[in-house]
N, C-alpha and C positions, 0 to 999 in steps of 0.2 A: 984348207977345206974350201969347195969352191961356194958361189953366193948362190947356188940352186940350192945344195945342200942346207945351209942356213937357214933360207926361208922353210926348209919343210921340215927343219927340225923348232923352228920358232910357230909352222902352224900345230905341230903336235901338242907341245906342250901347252897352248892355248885351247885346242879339244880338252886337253885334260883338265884343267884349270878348270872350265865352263861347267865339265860335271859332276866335278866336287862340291862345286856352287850348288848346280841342279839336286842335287844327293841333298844337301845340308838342307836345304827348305824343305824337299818331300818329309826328308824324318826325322826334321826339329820340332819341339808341342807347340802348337800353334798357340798364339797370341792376341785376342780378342781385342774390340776395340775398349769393351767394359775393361780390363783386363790393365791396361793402355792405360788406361784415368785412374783407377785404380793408384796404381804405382807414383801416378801423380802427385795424386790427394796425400801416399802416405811422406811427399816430402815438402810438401804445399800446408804451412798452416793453419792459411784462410780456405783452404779447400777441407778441413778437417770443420769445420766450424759448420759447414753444409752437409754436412752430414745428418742423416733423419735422426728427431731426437730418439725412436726405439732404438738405434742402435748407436746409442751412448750410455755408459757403465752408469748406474746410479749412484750418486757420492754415498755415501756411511754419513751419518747424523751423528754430531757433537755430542757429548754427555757431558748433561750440565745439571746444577746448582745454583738459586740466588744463594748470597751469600749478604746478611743483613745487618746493618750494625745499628744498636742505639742507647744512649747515654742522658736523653733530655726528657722524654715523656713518648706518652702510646698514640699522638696525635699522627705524627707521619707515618707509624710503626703500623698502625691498625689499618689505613688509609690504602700500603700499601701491600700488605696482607690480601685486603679483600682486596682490588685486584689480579694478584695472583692465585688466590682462588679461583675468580673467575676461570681461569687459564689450565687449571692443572697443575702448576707450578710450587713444586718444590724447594725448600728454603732452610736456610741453616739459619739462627737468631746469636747473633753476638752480642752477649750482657753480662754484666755482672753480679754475683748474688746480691750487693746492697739493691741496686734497680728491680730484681725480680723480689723484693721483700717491698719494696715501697710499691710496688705497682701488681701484685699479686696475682689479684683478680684478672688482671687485664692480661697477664701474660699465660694463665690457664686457659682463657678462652683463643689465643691468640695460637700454642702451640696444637689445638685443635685443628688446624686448618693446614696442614702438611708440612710444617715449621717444627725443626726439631734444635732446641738451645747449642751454645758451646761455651763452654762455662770460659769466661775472657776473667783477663787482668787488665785493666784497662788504663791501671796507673802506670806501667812502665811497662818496658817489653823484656821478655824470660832472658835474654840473652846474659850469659856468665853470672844468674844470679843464685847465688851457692844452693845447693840441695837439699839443706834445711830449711831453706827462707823457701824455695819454689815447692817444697811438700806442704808446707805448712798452708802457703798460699792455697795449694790445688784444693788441697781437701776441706780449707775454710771454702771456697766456691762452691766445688760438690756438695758439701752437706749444706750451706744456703740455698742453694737454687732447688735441690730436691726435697729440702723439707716444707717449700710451696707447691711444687709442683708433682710430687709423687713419681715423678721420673727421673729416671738415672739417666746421668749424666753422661755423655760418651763421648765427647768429644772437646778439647781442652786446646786452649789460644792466651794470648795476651797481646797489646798493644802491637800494632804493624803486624799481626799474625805471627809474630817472634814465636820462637822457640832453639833449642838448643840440647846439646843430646844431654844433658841431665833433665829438661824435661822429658825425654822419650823415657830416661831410666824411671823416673817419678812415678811417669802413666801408664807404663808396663808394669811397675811395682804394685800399684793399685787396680788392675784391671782395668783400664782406660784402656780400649781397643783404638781409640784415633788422638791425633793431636795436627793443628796446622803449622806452618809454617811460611812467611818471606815466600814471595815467588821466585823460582830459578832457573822459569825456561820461558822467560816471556810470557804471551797472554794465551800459552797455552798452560793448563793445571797437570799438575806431575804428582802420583804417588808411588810415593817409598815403602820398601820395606827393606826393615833391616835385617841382620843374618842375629838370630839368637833374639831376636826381639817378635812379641805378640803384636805391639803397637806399631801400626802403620801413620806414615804420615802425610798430609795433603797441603801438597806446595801451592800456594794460588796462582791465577793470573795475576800476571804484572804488566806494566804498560812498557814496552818499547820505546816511542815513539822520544824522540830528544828532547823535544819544549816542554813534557810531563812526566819525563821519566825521573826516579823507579818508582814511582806509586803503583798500590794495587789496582786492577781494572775497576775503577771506582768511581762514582761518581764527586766523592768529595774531593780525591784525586785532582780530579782535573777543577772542578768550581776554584779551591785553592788554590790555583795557578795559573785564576784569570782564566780559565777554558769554558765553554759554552758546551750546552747538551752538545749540538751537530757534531764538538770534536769529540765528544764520547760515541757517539753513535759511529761516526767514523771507525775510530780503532775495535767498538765493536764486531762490526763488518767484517772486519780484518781476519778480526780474530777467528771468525766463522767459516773463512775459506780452507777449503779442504790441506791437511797437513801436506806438503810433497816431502819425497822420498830424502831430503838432507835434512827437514824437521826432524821425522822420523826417528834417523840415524843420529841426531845432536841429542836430541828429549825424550823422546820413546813414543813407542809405537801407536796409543793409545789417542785419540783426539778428546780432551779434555777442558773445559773453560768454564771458570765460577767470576760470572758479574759480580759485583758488589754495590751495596747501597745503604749510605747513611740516609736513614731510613724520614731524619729530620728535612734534607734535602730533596730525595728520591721519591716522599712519599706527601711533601708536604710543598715542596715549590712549583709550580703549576708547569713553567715550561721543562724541566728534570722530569716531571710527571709524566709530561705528554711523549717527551722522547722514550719511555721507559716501556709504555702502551704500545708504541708507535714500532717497537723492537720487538717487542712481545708478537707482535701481532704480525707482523712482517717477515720474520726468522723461523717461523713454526715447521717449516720443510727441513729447516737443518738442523734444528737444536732435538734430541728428546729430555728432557725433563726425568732426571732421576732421585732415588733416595739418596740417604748418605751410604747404606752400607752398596749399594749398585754401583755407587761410583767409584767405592773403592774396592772396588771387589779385585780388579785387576790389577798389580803395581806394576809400573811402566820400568820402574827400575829395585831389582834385590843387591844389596848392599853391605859391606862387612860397615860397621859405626864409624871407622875413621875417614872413611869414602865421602859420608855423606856431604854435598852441599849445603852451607847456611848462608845466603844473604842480608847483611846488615847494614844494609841500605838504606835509612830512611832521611830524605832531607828535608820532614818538616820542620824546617825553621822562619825564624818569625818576617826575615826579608824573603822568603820565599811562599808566604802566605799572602796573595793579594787579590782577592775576588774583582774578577770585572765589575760585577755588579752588586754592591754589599746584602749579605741577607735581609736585612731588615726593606728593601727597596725590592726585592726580586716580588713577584707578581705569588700571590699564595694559591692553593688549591681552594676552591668555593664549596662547601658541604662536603669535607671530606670525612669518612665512613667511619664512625667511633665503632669502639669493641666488640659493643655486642650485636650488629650490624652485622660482622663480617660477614660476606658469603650470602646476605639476603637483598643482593640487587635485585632489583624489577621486583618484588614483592610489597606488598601493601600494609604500608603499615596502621597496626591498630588504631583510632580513634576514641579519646575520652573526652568529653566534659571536663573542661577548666574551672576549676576550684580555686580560689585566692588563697595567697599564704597570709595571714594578716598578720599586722603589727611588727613585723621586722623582715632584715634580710637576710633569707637564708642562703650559704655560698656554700658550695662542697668543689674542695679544690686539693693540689696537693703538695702546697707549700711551696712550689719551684717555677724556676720559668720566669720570661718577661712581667708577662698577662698575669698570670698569678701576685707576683708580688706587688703589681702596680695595684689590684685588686685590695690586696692586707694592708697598702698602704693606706688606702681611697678611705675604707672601711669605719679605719681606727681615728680617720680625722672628722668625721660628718658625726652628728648626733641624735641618731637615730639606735633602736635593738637590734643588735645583728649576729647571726649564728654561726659559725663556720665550723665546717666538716672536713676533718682531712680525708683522702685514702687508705689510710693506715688503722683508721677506727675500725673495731670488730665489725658495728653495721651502718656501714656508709655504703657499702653497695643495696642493700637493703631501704635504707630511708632513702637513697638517692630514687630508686628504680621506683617506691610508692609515689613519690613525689611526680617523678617524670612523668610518668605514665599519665597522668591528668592533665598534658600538654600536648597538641598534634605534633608542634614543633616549637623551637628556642628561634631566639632572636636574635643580631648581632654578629660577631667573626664567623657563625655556624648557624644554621636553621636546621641542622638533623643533631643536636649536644656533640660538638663533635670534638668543641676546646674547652680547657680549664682556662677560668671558674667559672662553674654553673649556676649561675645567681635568680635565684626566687624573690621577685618581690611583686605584693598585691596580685596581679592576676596578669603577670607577665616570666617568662621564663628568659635570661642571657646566658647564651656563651661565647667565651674568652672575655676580651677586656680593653677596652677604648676608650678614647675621647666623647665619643659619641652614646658608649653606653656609659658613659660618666652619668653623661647628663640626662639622658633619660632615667636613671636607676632617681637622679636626683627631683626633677620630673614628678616623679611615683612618691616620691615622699614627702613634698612639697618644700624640698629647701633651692 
C-alpha cells in the first residue's frame, strides 16, 4: 500500500473518531455544576456535615425510664422524686416490702408522682434459687407492699436486677406481667418475651466501658469504683447516641435506656445531684420519658425459654468497693425536699405562729441511719423528759404534721424538716443531727 493511501485512510478514520465524540456530548444528560458537588458531598464526609439542617433526617428519641433504688430512708428518695416531677419524668421505685411497711406514709405519697414500685429482694439475687424459696419470697413482697399501698404489684426484681427463668415461671404463675433482669446488651435496655409465656422481661442498662464495667448504668456503679458524676454523665451521653445499624442487628431494633439511681446518692449527694439536673435538662431533645407498660410494649426480642440470655455478672466485691471520695466527706444536698413537698417548688409555704413545746424533747424519727441513732443515743444520756416518735406509730404522721405546722421552718442539716430526727424543743424545731445541734438542743435546756 502506498504512503498516500495510508494517510487518507488514517484521515478517515479520525473524521470518524471526532463524531462519535461529537454524537456522545450532543445526546448524553447533561451534568450540572450543582450536580458535580452533589456527587462530591455524597463521598466527602465533612461536605455532608454542611449540609442545611432541614434536610437532615430527625433522630427517633430514646424511650426511657428512671430506674430508683432505696434501702436507707426517704431523704434522697423524696429529694429526688420532686425533681423529676418537676420534669415529667417517669420512674420505677426499687424496695422492699420491710421498707414500704416502715416508711408507709412516705412511700404513698411518693408513688403519687409518676413512680411506680418493683417489688425487689434485696437480700440476694433470684439466681438458681429453687422455686419454692423464690414463690415464697414473691408473694411475701406483693402482699407487703400492697397491703400499704393498695396497688398491685407488677413488676418483680432482686438484688443486681437478677432474675432467672424460674423467676419468669413464678411471675407468669401469678399474674406478674413484668419482671427485670442483669443487662445484656450494654447501655442499651432490651425486652424479652418469651414463647408460651404472658411475663415479659426488661434487661437494663449496663455499663460498657472497662474501668466500671458490668455494673448497671448507675450512679452507685460508678461512685463504687472511684468514679465521679462526669464519668457517669460521660457513658450517659453515649448511651443516648442514636443505635447504628450493627446495634441494631446485635440487640434489637428498639432504642431503649433505663438510668438508675441509688436514690441515697443520686438524690442526696450534691454533686450526683447536680449532674443528674444537669442531664435531665440537657438530653430533653432525645430522651421521651415513658411508663412502664410503654416501654414494654414492644419486645426487641421473642424467644423459645432455653434462648434466653442471663448475665451473672456482678463484681461487687469488697476490694472492688473503693469511693474516691467517702460518703460521709462528699458535699450533701442543702434543704432537700421531704415528702410531702414533692412537686410543690416555687409555691409558698403556709406560715404559723410558733408555739413552744415545753418541758421536754420531743424527737419523731425512725429508728435507723447515722443522724438517728446518734440522736437515741444523745437522748438517753442528758437528763432531761424526752419523747420519741417512731414512723411506724398509728399517729406520728399526724402529731408530727400538728406540730410542724406551727414552725415556718427547722433548724440545723435541713431548714424545710427534710432529715430525721425532727427534734422539738422549747420554741425551736431541728432536723437531722450534729455536733452542733448537740449543743444547741443542750443550749435550750440549760445543761
Amino acid at each position: 500500500m502506498s504512503t498516500k493511501n495510508i494517510i487518507i485512510i488514517g484521515l478517515i478514520l479520525l473524521i470518524v473518531l471526532l463524531g462519535f465524540g461529537f454524537l456522545a456530548v450532543i445526546f448524553s444528560p447533561e451534568i450540572t455544576q450543582d450536580q458535580t458537588v452533589t456527587k462530591k458531598n455524597n463521598n466527602d464526609p465533612a461536605a455532608e456535615k454542611k449540609q442545611p439542617e432541614s434536610e437532615k433526617q430527625a433522630q427517633p428519641k430514646a424511650e426511657s425510664m428512671m430506674i430508683l433504688i432505696e434501702f436507707k430512708d426517704t431523704v434522697g428518695l423524696s429529694n429526688f422524686v420532686n425533681e423529676m416531677e418537676q420534669r415529667d419524668i417517669h420512674g420505677l421505685l426499687m424496695v422492699t416490702p420491710e421498707f414500704v411497711q416502715d416508711n408507709c406514709d412516705d412511700i404513698k405519697e411518693v408513688i403519687k408522682h409518676n413512680v411506680e414500685i418493683v417489688g425487689t429482694n434485696v437480700e440476694e439475687p433470684f439466681w438458681d434459687v429453687p422455686y419454692e424459696d423464690q414463690k415464697e419470697r414473691i408473694l411475701e413482697i406483693k402482699q407487703g407492699i400492697e397491703s400499704c399501698t393498695n396497688v398491685p404489684v407488677r413488676i418483680i426484681s432482686s438484688r443486681y436486677m437478677a432474675s432467672d427463668t424460674t423467676t419468669l415461671k413464678v411471675a407468669n404463675e401469678l399474674g406478674i406481667p413484668y419482671i427485670t433482669a442483669r443487662g445484656t446488651t450494654d447501655t442499651k435496655a432490651t425486652v424479652y418475651a418469651i414463647e408460651n409465656y404472658d411475663t415479659k422481661i426488661l434487661s437494663v442498662s449496663n455499663i460498657p466501658i472497662v474501668t466500671f464495667k458490668y455494673g448497671s448504668l448507675c450512679d452507685y456503679s460508678f461512685f463504687e469504683r472511684a468514679g465521679e458524676p462526669e464519668d457517669m454523665r460521660a457513658e450517659l451521653d453515649r448511651a443516648y447516641q442514636p443505635l447504628s445499624d450493627k446495634e441494631k442487628a446485635r440487640y434489637g431494633a428498639y432504642h431503649k435506656v433505663t438510668p438508675v439511681s441509688h436514690t441515697w446518692i443520686g438524690g442526696y449527694l450534691e454533686p450526683w445531684q447536680n449532674m443528674w439536673q444537669d442531664f435531665w435538662d440537657n438530653k430533653k431533645e432525645q430522651i421521651e420519658w415513658v411508663t412502664l407498660d410503654e416501654l414494654m410494649a414492644e419486645p426487641d426480642w421473642t424467644l423459645p425459654l432455653w434462648q434466653l440470655p442471663i448475665n451473672k455478672n456482678a463484681p461487687y466485691t469488697p476490694e472492688k468497693i473503693r469511693p474516691l471520695i467517702p460518703y460521709e466527706k462528699e458535699e450533701k444536698v442543702q434543704n432537700p425536699c421531704a415528702v410531702q413537698d414533692i412537686g410543690k417548688a416555687g409555691q409558698e409555704q403556709e406560715s404559723a405562729d410558733t408555739s413552744a413545746v415545753d418541758n421536754k424533747i420531743l424527737m419523731f424519727h425512725n429508728g435507723t441511719g447515722p443522724m438517728c441513732l446518734d440522736a437515741m443515743e444523745f437522748v438517753e444520756d442528758i437528763n432531761y423528759p424526752v419523747e420519741q416518735v417512731l414512723n411506724d406509730e398509728e399517729n406520728f404522721r399526724q402529731r408530727f404534721n400538728e406540730i410542724k405546722n406551727k414552725f415556718e421552718q427547722s433548724q440545723g442539716v435541713s431548714d424545710s424538716f427534710g432529715y430525721y430526727p425532727i427534734i422539738f424543743v422549747n420554741d425551736k424545731a431541728f432536723s437531722g443531727f450534729n455536733e452542733q445541734i448537740k449543743n444547741q438542743i443542750l443550749s435550750e435546756i440549760g445543761q
